[in-house]
N, C-alpha and C positions, 0 to 999 in steps of 0.2 A: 640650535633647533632650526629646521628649515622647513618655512609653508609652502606650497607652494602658490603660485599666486596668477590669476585673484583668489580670496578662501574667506569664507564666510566666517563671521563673527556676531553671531547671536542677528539680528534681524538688519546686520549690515556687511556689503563686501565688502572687504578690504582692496583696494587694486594695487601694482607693482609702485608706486610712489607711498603706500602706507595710508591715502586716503579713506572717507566711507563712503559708500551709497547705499542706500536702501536696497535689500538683496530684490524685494518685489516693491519696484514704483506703485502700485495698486494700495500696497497697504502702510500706514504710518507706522513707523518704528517706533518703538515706546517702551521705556525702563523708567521701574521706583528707585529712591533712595529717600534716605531719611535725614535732617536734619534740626536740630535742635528739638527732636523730638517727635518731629513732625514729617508724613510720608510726602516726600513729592516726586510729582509724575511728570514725566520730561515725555514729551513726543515733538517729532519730526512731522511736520503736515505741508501737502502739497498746496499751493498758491494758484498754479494755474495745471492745466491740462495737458501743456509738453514736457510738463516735471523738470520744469529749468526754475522754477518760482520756490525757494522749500520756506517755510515758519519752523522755527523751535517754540513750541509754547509749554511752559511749565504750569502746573497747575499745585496749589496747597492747601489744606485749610488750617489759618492758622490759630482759630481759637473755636471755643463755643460760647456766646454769653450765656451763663448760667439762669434758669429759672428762678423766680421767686421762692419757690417754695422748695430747692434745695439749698439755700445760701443762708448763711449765718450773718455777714455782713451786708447790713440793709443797703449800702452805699456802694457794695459791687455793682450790681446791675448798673443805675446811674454813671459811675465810672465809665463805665466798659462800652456804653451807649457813647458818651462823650470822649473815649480816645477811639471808639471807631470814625466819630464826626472828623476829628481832627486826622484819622490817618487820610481818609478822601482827600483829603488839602496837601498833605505831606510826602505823601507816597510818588515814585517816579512819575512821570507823565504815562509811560509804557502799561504800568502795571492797573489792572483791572479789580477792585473790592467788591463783593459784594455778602450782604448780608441774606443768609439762606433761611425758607422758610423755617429749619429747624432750629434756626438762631447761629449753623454755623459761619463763621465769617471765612470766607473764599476767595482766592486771590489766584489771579492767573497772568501771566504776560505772556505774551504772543509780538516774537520781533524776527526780520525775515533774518537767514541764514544760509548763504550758499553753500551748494554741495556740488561736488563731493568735499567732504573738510575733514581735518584730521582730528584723530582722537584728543592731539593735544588741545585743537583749537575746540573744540567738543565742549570740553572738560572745563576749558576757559571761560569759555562763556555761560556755563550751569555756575560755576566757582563765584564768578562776580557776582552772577544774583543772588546765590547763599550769603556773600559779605553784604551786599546791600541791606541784606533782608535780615539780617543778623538781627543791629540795634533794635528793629520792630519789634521782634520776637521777644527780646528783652525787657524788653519794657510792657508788653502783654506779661511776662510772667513776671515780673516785680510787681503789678497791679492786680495780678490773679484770673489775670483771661487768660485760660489756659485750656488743653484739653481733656476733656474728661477720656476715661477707659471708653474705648468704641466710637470713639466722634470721629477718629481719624479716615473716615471713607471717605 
C-alpha cells in the first residue's frame, strides 16, 4: 500500500520519515483508550507559542469513593480515604491526584514530549504509564475502590 506523503492520520501528519505532528498546531490532538477498565485521555498540548514546546498529558479517573449510604461495608469508605492518603506519598513525582468534588479520584500527568515523534515513540511512552499505573489499579480493585457504571467521565 502506498500513502503518499505527508498524509494525515486522524488529528496527526504523518511526514516522509513516518514521524507525527499535529495536522493544526492551534488545536491539541487528543485520543481515549481504556485501560483496566478505565477511559484515559491522552492529548498533546502546546508549551509555548512557536509550537516547538509540546506536553503529552494523560488524564484518568481511577476510582469513586463510594457514599455512605451505598456501601455495605462500613470499613470501605475509611479504607479508601486512607490508601488515597498513601497514594499522594507513593505515586510518581510527575503524576498529579486529586480528589473530585463528586468523590472521583483523578489522576493526570503532564511531561514535555517533542515533536514531531513517532508512533512507535507515542505508544512508548502512553505504554510505560499504563505499566506504572497497573499495580495502583490493582490494588484499588482488590480493596473495592472502584468504578461505579457512569463515573468514568
Amino acid at each position: 500500500m502506498f500513502f503518499g506523503v505527508p498524509f494525515r492520520l486522524g488529528p496527526f501528519t504523518v511526514d516522509p520519515e513516518g514521524r507525527l505532528f499535529p495536522s493544526d498546531p492551534a488545536a491539541a490532538p487528543a485520543f481515549l483508550f481504556r485501560w483496566h477498565d478505565r477511559v484515559v485521555r491522552a492529548r498533546l498540548n502546546q508549551s509555548d507559542a512557536d509550537h516547538k514546546s509540546w506536553r503529552l498529558a494523560l488524564q484518568t479517573t481511577l476510582a469513586r469513593v463510594s457514599s455512605t449510604a451505598n456501601v455495605s461495608d462500613e470499613t470501605l469508605r475509611p479504607r479508601s480515604f486512607a490508601l488515597l492518603r498513601w497514594l499522594e506519598r507513593t505515586v510518581p513525582p510527575t503524576w498529579r491526584l486529586s480528589l473530585l468534588a463528586d468523590h472521583r479520584v483523578w489522576l493526570v500527568l503532564d511531561t514535555p514530549i517533542d515533536l514531531p515523534i513517532t508512533a512507535v515513540r507515542l505508544i512508548t511512552e502512553i505504554t510505560r504509564f499504563t505499566l506504572d499505573l497497573t499495580p495502583y489499579l490493582a490494588l484499588m480493585d482488590e480493596i473495592g475502590l472502584t468504578l461505579s457504571h457512569g463515573s468514568e467521565t
